[in-house]
N, C-alpha and C positions, 0 to 999 in steps of 0.2 A: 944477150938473151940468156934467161937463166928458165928453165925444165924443171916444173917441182910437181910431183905425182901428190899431190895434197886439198884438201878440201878450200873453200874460203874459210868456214869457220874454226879452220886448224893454222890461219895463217895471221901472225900478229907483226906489226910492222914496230919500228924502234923511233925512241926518241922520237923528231919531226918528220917522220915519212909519211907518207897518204898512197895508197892503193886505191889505184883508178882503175872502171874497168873505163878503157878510151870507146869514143863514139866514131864510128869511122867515118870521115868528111864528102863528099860528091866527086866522083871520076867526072864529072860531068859540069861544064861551068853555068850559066846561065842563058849565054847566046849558044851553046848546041855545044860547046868543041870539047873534046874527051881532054884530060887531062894525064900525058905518060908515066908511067910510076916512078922515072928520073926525075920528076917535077915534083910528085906526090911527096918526095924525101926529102925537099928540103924546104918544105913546109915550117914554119919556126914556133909555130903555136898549134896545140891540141885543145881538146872538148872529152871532160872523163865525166865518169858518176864517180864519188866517191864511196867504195865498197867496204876501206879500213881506214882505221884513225889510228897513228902510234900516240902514246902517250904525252907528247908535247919535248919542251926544253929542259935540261934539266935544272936544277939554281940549287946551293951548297947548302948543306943543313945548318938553323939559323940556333947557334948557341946562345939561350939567356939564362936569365938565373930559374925563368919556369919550368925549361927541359932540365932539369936534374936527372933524369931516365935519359942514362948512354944508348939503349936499345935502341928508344925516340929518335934518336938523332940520325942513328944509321939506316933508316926507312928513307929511300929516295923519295924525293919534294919534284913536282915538277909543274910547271908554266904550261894549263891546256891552250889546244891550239884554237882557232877559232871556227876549224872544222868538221863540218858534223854528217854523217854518213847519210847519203841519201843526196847530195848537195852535186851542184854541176860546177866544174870546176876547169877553169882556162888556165892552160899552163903550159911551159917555154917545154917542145919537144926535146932540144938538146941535155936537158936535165935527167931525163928519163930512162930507167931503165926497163926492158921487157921483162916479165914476167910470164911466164907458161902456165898456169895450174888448171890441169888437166884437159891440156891442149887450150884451153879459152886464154887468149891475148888479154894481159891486163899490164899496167906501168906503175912501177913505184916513184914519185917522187919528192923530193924534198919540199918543206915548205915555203923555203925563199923563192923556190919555182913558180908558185901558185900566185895567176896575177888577178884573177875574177873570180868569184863564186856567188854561185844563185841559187836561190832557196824561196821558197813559196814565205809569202806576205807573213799569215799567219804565224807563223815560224820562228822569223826574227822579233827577238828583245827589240822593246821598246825604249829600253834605254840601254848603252852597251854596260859589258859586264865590268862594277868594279875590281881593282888586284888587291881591294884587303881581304 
């Protein structure tokens, strides 16, 4: 558990993280019976919104004969990710870490964690995005 006295909009996640605020699941199962919080822990999947995006992967700067500009080259390049803030997102608890900003529970996780996401019809491309 990490304590940060910080806003959301002062907090930028690295590389492939994602900052979820998590959705808390039902103490409560369907047929009536409460569920103990010894159970509740080893639950192996969560339900977050996605509240940050880090900037994706990183991939080496591509020397050819058009980058003549040394400067050019030394600007990080990065592979975005394919998630977009606002988005619900199922991902493996174990991967997770807490996050505190300003007492409200949030999880950062990587994106090899993230097994679902769901995003309103309109939203999604209609055809996925090219990598040229």
């Amino acid at each position: 558990m990490i304590y940060i006295d910080a806003e959301l909009s002062e907090v930028f996640p690295v590389l492939d993280r994602i900052l979820l605020l998590p959705l808390e699941g039902e103490e409560r199962l369907r047929s009536g019976l409460y569920l103990p919080p010894t159970v509740q822990e080893h639950i192996t999947l969560g339900i977050g919104r996605v509240m940050r995006v880090g900037p994706g992967n990183p991939i080496p700067p591509l020397r050819t004969w058009l980058t003549a500009n040394y400067q050019d080259m030394q600007k990080p390049q990065y592979v975005p990710l394919d998630v977009r803030e606002g988005d619900l997102a199922v991902f493996l608890q174990k991967e997770a870490v807490e996050v505190y900003l300003r007492g409200k529970k949030h999880v950062l996780v990587p994106f090899h964690a993230v097994l679902l996401l769901v995003r309103k019809a309109e939203e999604t491309p209609a055809t996925p995005p090219s990598l040229a």
